[in-house]
C-alpha positions as CSV (number, residue, x, y, z in Angstrom):
1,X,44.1,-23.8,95.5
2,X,40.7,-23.8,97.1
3,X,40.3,-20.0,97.3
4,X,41.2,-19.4,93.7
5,X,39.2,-22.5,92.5
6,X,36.1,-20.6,94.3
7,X,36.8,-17.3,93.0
8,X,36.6,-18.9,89.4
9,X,33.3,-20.5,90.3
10,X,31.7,-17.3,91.6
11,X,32.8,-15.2,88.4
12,X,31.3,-17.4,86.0
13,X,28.3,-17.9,88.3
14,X,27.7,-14.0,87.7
15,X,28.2,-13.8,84.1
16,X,25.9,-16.5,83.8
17,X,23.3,-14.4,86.3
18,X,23.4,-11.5,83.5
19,X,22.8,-13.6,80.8
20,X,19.7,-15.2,82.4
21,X,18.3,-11.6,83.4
22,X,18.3,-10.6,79.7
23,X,15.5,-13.3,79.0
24,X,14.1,-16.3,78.0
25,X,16.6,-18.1,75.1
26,X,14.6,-17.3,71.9
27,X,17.3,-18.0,68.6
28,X,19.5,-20.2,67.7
29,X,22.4,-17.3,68.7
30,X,21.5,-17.3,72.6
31,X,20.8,-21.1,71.9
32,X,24.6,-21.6,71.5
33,X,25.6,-19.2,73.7
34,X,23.9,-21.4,76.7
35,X,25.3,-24.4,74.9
36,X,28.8,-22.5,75.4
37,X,27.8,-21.3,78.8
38,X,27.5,-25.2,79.6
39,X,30.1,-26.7,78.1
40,X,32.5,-23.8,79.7
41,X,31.3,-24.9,82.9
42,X,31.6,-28.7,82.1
43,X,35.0,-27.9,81.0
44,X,35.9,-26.0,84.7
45,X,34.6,-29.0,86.7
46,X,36.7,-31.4,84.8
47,X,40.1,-28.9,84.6
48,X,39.8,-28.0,88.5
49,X,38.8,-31.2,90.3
50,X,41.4,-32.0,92.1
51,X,39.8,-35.9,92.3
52,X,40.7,-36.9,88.9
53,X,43.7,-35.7,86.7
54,X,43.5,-33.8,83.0
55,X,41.6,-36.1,80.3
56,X,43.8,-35.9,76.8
57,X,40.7,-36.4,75.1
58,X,38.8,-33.2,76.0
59,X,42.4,-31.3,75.1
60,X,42.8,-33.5,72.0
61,X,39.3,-32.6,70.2
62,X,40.0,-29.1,71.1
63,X,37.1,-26.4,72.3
64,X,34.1,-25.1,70.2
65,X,34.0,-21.7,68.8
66,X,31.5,-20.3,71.3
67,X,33.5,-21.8,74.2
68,X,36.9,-19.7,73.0
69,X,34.4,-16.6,72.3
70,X,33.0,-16.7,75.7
71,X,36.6,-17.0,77.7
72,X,38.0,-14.5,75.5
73,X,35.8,-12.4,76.7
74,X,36.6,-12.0,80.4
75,X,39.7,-11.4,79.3
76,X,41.3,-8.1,81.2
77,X,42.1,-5.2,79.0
78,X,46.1,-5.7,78.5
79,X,45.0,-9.4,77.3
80,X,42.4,-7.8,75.2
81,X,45.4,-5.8,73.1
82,X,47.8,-8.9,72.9
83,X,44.9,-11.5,72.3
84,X,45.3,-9.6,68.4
85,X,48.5,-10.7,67.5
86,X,48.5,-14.5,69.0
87,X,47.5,-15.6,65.2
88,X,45.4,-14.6,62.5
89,X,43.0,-16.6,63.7
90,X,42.1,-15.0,67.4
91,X,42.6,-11.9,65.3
92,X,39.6,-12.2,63.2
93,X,37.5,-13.8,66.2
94,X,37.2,-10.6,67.8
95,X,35.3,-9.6,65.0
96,X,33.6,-12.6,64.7
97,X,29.4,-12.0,65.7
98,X,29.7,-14.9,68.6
99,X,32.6,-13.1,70.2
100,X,30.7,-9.8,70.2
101,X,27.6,-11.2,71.6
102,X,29.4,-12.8,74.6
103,X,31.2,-9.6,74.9
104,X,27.4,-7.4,75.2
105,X,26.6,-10.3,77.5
106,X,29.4,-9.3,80.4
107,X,29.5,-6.1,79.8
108,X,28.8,-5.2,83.5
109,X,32.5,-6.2,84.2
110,X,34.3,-4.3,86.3
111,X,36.0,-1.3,84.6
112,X,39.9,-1.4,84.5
113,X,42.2,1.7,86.2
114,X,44.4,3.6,83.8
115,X,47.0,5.9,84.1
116,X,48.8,7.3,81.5
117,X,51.4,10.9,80.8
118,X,52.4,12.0,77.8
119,X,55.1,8.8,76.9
120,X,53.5,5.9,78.6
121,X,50.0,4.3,79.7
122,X,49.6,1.4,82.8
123,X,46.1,-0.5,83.5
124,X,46.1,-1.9,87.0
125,X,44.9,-5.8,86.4
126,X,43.2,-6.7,90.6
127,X,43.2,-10.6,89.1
128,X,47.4,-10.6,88.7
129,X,47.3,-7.3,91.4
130,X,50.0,-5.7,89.2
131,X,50.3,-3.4,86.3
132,X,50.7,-3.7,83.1
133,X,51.7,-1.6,80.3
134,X,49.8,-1.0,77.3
135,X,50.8,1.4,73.8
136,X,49.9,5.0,74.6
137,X,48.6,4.7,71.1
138,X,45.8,2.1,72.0
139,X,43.8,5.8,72.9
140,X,44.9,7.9,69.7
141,X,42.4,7.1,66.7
142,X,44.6,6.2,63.1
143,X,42.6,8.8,61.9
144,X,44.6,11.8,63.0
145,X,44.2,14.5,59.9
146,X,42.7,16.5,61.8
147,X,45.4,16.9,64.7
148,X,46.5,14.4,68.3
149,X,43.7,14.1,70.4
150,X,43.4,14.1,74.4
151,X,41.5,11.6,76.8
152,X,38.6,13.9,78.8
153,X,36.5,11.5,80.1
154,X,35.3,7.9,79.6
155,X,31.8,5.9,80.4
156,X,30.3,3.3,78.8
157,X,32.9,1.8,76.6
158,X,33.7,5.1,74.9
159,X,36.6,7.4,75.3
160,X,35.7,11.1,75.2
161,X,38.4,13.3,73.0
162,X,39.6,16.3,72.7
163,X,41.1,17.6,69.3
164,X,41.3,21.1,68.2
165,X,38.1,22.4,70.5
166,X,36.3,19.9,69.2
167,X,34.6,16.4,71.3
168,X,35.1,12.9,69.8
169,X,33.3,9.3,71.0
170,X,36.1,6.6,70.4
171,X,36.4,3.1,71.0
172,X,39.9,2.3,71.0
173,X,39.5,-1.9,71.0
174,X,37.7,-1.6,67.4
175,X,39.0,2.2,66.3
176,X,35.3,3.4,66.0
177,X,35.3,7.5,66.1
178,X,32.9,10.1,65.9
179,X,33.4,13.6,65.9
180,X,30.6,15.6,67.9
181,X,28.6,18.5,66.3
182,X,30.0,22.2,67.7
183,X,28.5,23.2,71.0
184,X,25.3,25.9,71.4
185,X,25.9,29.5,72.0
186,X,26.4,29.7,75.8
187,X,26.6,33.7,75.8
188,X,25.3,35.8,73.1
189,X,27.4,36.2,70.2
190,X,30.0,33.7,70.8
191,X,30.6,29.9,70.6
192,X,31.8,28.2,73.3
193,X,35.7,26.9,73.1
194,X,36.0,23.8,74.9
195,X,38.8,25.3,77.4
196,X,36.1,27.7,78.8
197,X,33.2,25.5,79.7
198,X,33.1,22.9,82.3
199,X,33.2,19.0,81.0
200,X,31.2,18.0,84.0
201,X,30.9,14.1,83.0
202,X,29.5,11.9,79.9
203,X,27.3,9.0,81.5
204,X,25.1,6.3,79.9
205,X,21.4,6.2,80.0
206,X,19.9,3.3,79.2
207,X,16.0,3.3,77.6
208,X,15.1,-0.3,76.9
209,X,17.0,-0.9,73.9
210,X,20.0,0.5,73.8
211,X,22.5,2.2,75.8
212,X,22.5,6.5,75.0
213,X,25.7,8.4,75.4
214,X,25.0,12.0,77.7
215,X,27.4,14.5,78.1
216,X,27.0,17.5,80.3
217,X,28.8,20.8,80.1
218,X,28.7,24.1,81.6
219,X,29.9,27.7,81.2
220,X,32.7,28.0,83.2
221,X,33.3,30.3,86.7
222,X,35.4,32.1,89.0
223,X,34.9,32.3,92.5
224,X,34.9,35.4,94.5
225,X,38.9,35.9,93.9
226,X,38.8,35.6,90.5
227,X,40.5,32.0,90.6
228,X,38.6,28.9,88.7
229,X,38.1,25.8,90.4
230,X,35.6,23.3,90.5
231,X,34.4,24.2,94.2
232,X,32.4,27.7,93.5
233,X,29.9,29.9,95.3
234,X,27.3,30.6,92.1
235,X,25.2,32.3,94.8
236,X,27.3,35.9,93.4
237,X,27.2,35.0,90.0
238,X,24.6,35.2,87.4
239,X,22.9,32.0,86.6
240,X,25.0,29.5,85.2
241,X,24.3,28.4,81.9
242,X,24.8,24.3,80.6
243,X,23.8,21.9,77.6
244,X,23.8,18.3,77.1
245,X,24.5,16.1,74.3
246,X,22.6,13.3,73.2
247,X,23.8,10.1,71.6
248,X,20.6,9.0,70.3
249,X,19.8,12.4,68.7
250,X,23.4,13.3,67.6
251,X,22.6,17.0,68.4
252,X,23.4,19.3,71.9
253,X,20.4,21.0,73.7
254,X,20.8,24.0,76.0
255,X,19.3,23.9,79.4
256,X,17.3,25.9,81.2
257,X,19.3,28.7,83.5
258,X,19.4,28.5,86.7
259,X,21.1,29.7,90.0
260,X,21.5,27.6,93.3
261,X,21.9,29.3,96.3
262,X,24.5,26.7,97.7
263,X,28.0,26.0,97.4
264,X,28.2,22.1,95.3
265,X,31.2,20.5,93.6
266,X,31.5,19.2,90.3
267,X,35.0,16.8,91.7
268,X,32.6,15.0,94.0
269,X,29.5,14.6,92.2
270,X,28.0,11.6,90.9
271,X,26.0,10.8,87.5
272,X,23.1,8.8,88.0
273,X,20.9,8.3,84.9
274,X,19.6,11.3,83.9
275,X,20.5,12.9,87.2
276,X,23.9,15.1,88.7
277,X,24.1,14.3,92.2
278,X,26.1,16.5,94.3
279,X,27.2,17.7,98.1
280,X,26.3,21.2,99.1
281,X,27.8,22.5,102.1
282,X,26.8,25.9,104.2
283,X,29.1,29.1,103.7
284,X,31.1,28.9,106.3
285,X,31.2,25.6,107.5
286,X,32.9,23.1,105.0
287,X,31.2,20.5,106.7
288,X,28.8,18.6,103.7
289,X,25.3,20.1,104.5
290,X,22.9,18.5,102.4
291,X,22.2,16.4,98.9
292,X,21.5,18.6,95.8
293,X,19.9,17.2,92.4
294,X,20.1,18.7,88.9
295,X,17.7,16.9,86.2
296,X,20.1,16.6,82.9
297,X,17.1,15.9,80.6
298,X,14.4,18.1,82.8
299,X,13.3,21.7,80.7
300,X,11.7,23.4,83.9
301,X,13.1,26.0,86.3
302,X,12.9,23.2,89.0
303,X,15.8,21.6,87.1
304,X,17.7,21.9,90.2
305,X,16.2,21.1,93.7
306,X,18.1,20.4,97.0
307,X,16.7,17.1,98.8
308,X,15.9,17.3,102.1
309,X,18.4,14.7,103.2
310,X,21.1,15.8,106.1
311,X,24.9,14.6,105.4
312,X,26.4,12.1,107.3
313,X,27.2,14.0,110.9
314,X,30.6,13.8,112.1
315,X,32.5,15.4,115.0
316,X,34.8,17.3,112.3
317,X,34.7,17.8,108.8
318,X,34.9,14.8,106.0
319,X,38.0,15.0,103.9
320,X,37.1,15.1,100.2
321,X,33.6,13.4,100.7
322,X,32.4,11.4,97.2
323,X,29.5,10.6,95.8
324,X,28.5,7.3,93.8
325,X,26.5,4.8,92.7
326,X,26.6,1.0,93.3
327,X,24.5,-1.3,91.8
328,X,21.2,0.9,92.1
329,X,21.9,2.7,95.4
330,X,23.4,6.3,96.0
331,X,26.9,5.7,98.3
332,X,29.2,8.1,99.7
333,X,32.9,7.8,100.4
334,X,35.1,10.0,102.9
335,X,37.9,10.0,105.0
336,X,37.7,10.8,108.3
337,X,40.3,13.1,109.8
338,X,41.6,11.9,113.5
339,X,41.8,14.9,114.7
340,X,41.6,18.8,114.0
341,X,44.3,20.3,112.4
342,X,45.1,24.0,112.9
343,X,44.3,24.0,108.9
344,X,41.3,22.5,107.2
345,X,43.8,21.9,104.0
346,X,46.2,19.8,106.1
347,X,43.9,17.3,107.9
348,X,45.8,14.3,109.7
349,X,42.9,11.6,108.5
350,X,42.8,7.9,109.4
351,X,40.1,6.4,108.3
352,X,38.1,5.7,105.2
353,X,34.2,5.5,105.5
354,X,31.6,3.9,103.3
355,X,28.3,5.3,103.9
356,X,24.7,3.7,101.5
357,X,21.7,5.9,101.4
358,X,18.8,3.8,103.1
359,X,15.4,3.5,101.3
360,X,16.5,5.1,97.8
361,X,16.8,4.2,94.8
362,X,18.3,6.4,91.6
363,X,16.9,8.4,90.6
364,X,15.8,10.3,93.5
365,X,12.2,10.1,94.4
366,X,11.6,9.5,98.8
367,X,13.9,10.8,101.2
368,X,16.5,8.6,103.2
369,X,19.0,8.7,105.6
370,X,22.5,7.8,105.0
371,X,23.6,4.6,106.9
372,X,27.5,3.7,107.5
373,X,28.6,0.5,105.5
374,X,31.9,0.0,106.2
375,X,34.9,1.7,107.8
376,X,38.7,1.0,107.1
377,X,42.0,2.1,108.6
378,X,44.5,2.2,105.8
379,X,48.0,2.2,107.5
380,X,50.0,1.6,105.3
381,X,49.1,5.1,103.5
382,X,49.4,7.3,106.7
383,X,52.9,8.0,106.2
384,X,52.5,9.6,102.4
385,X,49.0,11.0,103.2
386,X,50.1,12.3,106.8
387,X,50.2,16.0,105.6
388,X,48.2,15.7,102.2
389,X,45.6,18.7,101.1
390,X,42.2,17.9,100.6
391,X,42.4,19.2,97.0
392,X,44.9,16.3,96.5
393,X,43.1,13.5,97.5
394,X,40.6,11.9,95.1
395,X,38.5,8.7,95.0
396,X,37.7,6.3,91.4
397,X,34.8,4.6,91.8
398,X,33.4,2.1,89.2
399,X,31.9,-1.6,89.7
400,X,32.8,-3.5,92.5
401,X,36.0,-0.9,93.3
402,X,36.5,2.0,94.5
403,X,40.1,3.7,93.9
404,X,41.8,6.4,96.6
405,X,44.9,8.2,97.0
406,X,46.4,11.9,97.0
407,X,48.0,13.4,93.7
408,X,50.6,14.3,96.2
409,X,51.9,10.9,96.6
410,X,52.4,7.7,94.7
411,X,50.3,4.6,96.5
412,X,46.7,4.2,95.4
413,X,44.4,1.3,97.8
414,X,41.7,-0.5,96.4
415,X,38.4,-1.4,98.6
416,X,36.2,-4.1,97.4
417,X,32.7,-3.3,97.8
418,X,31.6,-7.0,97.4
419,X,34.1,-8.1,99.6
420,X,34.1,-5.4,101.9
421,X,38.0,-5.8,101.6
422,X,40.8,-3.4,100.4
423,X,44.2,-3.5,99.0
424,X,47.8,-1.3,98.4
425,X,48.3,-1.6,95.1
426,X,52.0,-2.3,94.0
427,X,53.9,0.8,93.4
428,X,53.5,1.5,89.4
429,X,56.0,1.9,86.7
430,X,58.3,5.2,87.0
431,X,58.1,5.9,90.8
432,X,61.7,5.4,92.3
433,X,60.5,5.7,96.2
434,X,57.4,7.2,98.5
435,X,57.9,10.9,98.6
436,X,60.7,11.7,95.0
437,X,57.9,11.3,92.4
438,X,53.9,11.1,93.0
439,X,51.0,11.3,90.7
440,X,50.7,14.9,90.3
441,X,54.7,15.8,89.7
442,X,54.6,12.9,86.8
443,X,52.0,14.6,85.5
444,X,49.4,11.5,85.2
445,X,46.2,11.3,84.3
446,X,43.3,8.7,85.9
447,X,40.7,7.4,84.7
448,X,38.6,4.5,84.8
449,X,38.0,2.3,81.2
450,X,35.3,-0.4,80.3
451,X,36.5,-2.7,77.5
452,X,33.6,-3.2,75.0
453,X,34.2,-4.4,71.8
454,X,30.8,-4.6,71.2
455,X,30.4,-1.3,70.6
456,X,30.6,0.5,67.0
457,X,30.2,4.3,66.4
């Protein structure tokens, strides 16, 4: 009772952090929402002291708008879709300008884990650890004239689409859409079809004001035997060619060329800002090598610059190393084989490693050296992920979380970077035991979502 009394206390001792860091109270809107703020917490000390029992009065004169606004909304994203059809009344409050404000206010919430086929859609919930379904149509916009529409990627609060070889921003809690303008000619005399570039993310930038949507693409390659994929040597290719669209101009903007002379992957490569950060690793040693940088918004030929900062060095190679980004500082995640396997595909891994990059701060401006953070042993996974390939394992990372697991199999762990704690999550909906079904037969899709109702089109 203690420990989840606590945990209560610390979350609302955050929010309440990133309402003070966006500045002094100056209206009579952020006047009520500290009046809120204070009677919410009022309210907690009263409804969890064990010392004295429930008063029917505080229950009897019932709660003040702003206090239902504000615990509305740290509600989880399955609440979120069933808080609509309570009653007419909690209906039209998410609407309401008090409920949006609190929601702008926490937006810095830990995003939620989705997974979703073509019939069916789960959100894992860490507060309930379980899952819960949600309508597959929460991510198809009413507006569907123009044909269905497919989740690529999501950031920010907005879903990126794809309808007929055409992009779409959507927010699914309040059915906002907006269909991008065609891309820019990537090679001469032709217009670029989305199915042969290279989505490489969308990521937010924020100015001052406002919050900008960026999406980068690039023209996509084959390596040497003829076979796409996402790890490629563009040292025997011409330079590659990408553009960028801009939220706050509503318009794409081709980049300057250029050609590294490194192998880098788009899979593990982290968006920072304005900034693609990726591992490069030498030709003929898969070990990661070094840190690369491409400038999204930079026009110059020095778009693209490797940093002279060394990988972590380890006495065999790092299975499916990721970069990331947790609150201001560049991370990396790993596992650690335990030994060397006759193939580099099939490594026998035990370990998970954290590693922060010391004396940095995004974006990149003084070298560093990267510093191990934390380390875990995940047990309970070894026996699914005994014989995985390294093209099936992947990382999620987003807030406090970071998600990791092989497409081969069906568990997925959780580590808690506050906490420095992890987790199995509970077997989801539609796998019937360890090795019959697993993420890639099922054919599912993950991604990572950040409820914002706040957030109109």
């Amino acid at each position: 009772m203690m420990r989840r009394r606590s945990k209560r206390r610390i979350n609302q001792n955050e929010w309440h952090q990133n309402s003070e860091r966006n500045g002094p109270s100056a209206s009579a809107t952020e006047f009520r929402c500290e009046q809120a703020d204070s009677e919410l917490k009022i309210l907690q000390r009263e409804v969890w002291s064990e010392a004295s029992p429930l008063d029917a009065v505080v229950w009897s004169r019932g709660l003040p708008d702003d206090v239902y606004c504000t615990i509305l909304a740290h509600l989880p994203l399955s609440s979120f879709l069933r808080l609509r059809t309570v009653c007419k009344s909690w209906n039209s409050m998410t609407k309401d300008k008090s409920f949006l404000e609190a929601c702008s206010r926490i937006s810095s919430q830990n995003p939620s884990l989705l997974l979703m086929d073509n019939d069916n859609c789960w959100t894992y919930e860490p507060a309930v650890n379980d899952w819960k379904s949600i309508p597959l149509s929460f991510f198809k916009p009413h507006d569907d004239s123009h044909g269905p529409a497919y989740v690529v990627s999501s950031a920010g609060g907005k879903i990126l689409l794809l309808r007929r070889c055409r992009l779409l921003l959507y927010n699914p809690l309040n059915d906002s859409l907006k269909l991008l303008p065609p891309m820019l000619d990537m090679e001469p005399r032709e217009l670029p079809a989305v199915f042969d570039i290279h989505i490489i993310g969308m990521f937010v930038t924020e100015d001052g004001t406002s919050d900008a949507i960026n999406i980068l693409v690039m023209n996509k390659r084959t390596n040497e035997e003829g076979i796409e994929g996402d790890f490629v040597d563009y040292d025997s290719f011409e330079p590659f060619v990408s553009q960028v669209y801009d939220s706050r101009t509503e318009s794409w903007k081709m980049k300057v060329d250029f050609k590294p002379l490194f192998k880098w992957s788009i899979s593990s490569a982290a968006m920072s800002n304005t900034k693609l950060l990726c591992v490069t690793t030498c030709k003929r040693n898969p070990q990661p090598s070094h840190l690369a940088i491409y400038s999204v918004v930079s026009d110059t030929a020095d778009a693209w610059r490797r940093e002279n900062i060394a990988m972590p060095h380890e006495r065999l190679p790092l299975v499916s190393p990721h970069l990331f980004t947790h609150r201001g500082t560049l991370m990396l995640v790993a596992a650690l084989p335990t030994y060397e396997s006759r193939n580099e595909r099939f490594p026998v891994w035990n370990n998970v490693i954290i590693w922060k990059l010391s004396r940095y701060s995004t974006p990149v401006e003084t070298d560093g050296h990267w510093e191990r953070l934390m380390e875990f042993e995940p047990k309970d996974l070894n026996d699914e992920l005994w014989n995985t390939t390294t093209e099936s394992f992947f990382f999620l990372t987003g807030g406090d979380y970071i998600y990791f697991g092989s497409r081969s199999g069906s568990s997925v762990g959780m580590i808690n970077l506050r906490s420095h704690t992890w987790r199995l999550l509970p077997s989801f909906p539609g796998i019937t035991s360890h090795f019959g079904n697993s993420i890639l037969n099922m054919n599912l899709q993950t991604f990572l979502f950040q409820p914002r109702f706040d957030l109109v089109l």
